[in-house]
C-alpha positions as CSV (number, residue, x, y, z in Angstrom):
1,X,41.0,21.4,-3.9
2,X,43.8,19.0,-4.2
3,X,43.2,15.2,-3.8
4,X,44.8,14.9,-0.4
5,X,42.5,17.6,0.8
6,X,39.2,15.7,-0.4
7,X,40.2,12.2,0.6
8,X,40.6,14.2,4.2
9,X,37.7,15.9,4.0
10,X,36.2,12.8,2.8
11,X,37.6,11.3,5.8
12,X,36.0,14.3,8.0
13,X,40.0,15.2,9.2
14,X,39.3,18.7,7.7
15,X,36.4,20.6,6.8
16,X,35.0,20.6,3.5
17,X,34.4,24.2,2.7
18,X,34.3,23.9,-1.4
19,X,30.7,23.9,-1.8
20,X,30.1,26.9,-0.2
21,X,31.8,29.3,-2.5
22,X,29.0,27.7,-5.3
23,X,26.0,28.5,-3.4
24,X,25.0,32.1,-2.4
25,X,23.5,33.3,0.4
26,X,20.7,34.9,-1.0
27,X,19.4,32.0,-2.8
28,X,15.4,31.7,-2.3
29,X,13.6,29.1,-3.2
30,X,10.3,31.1,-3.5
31,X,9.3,30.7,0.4
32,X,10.2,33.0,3.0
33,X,11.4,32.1,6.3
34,X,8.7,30.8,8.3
35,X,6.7,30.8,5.5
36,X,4.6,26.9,5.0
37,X,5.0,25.6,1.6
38,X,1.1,24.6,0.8
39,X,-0.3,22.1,-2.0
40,X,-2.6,24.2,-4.2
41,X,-6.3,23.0,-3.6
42,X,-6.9,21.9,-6.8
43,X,-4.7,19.2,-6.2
44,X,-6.2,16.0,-4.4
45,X,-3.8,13.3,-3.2
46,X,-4.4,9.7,-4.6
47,X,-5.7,8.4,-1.2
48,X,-8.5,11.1,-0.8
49,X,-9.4,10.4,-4.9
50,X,-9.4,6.8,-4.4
51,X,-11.6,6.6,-1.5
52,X,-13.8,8.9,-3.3
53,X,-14.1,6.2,-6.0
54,X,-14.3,3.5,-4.1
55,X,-11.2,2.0,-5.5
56,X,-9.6,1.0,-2.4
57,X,-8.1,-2.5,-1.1
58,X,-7.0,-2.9,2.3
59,X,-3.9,-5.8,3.6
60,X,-3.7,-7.0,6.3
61,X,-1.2,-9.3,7.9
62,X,-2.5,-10.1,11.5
63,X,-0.2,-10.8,14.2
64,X,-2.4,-12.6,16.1
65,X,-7.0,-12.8,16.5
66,X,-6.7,-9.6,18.6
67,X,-5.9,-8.0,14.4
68,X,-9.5,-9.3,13.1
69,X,-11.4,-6.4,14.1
70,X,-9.2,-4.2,11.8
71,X,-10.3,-7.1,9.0
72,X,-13.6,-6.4,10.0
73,X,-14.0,-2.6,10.4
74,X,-12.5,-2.3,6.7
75,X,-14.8,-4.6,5.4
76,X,-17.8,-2.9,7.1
77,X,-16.7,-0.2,5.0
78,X,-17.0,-1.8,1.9
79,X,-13.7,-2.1,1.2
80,X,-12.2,-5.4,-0.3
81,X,-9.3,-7.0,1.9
82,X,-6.6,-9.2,1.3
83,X,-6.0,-11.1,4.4
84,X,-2.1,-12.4,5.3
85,X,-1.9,-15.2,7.9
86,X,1.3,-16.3,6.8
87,X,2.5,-14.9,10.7
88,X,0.6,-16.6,12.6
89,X,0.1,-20.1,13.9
90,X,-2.3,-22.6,12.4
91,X,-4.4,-22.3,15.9
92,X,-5.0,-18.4,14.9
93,X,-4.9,-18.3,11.4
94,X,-8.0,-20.5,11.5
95,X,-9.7,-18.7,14.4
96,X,-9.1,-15.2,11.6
97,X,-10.2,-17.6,8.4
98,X,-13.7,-18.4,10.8
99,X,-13.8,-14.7,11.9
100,X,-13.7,-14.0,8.8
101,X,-16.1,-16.3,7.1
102,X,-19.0,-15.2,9.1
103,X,-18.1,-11.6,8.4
104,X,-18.9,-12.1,4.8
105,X,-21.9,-14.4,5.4
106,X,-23.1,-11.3,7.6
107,X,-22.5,-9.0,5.5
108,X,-23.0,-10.8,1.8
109,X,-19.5,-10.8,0.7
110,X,-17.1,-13.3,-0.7
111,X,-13.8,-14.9,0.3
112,X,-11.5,-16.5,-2.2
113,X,-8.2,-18.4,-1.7
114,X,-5.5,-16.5,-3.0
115,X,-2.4,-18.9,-2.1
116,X,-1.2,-20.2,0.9
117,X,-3.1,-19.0,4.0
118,X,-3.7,-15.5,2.0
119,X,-7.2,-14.6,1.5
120,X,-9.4,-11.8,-0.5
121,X,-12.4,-10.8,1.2
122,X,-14.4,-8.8,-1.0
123,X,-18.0,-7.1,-0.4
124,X,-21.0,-7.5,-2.3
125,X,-20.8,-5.3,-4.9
126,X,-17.4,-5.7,-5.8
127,X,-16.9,-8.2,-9.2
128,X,-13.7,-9.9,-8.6
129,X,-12.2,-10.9,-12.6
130,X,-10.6,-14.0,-13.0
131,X,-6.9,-13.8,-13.6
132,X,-7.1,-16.6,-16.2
133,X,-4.9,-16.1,-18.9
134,X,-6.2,-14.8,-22.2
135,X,-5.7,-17.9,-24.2
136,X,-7.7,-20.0,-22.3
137,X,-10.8,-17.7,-22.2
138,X,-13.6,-19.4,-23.1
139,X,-14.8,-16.6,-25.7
140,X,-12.4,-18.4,-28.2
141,X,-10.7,-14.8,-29.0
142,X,-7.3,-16.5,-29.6
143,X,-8.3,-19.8,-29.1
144,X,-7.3,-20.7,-33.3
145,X,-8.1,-24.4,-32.4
């Protein structure tokens, strides 16, 4: 195909027949028509594995109090939640941060400033590690002083 022809079948002036004459029709791509294309079983998808562990986290970035009870259904569940009120209005945010607070005193959790109006709620049996850098551990490991 010359270059005028592709710039105007680039252009969509003329149709752009040159990829047909690669591809057959007969091509299969191991399915038949109308046939599903199914996951073998064996497999499990990281959402299913992780909930089966326990290893999940839930965000959420509440619009405005009417988004607490989804903070507090996930935490019934035992899952850890990192709460967002960066949307909302002071008036709200603290209305979710109160909410919030009497979830965990309920229920025998934790809540720990992250930053600025973000919060981690966690559950009672989850051990949240402190993100302090390794050479100020206290356990002296690279602490050469």
């Amino acid at each position: 195909m010359g270059s005028v022809r592709k710039a105007s079948a680039w252009l969509g002036l003329v149709d752009d027949n040159e990829d047909e004459r690669y591809y057959d029709d007969d091509y299969s791509d191991g399915t038949e028509p109308g046939e599903a294309w199914v996951t073998d079983p064996r497999v499990k998808v990281a959402a299913d594995a992780a909930e089966e562990r326990g290893r999940r986290i839930g965000t959420i970035t509440p619009d405005s109090f009417r988004d607490a009870r989804a903070i507090g259904e996930l935490f019934r569940e035992g899952v850890p939640v990192i709460m967002n009120l960066t949307a909302m209005d002071a008036a709200d945010a603290k209305r979710v941060v109160d909410f919030a607070a009497g979830l965990i005193f309920g229920l025998r959790g934790s809540i720990e400033r992250v930053s600025n109006r973000v919060f981690l709620l966690s559950p009672a049996d989850t051990e949240v590690v402190s993100g302090e850098p390794a050479a100020h551990r206290a356990d002296g490991f690279f602490n050469q002083s």
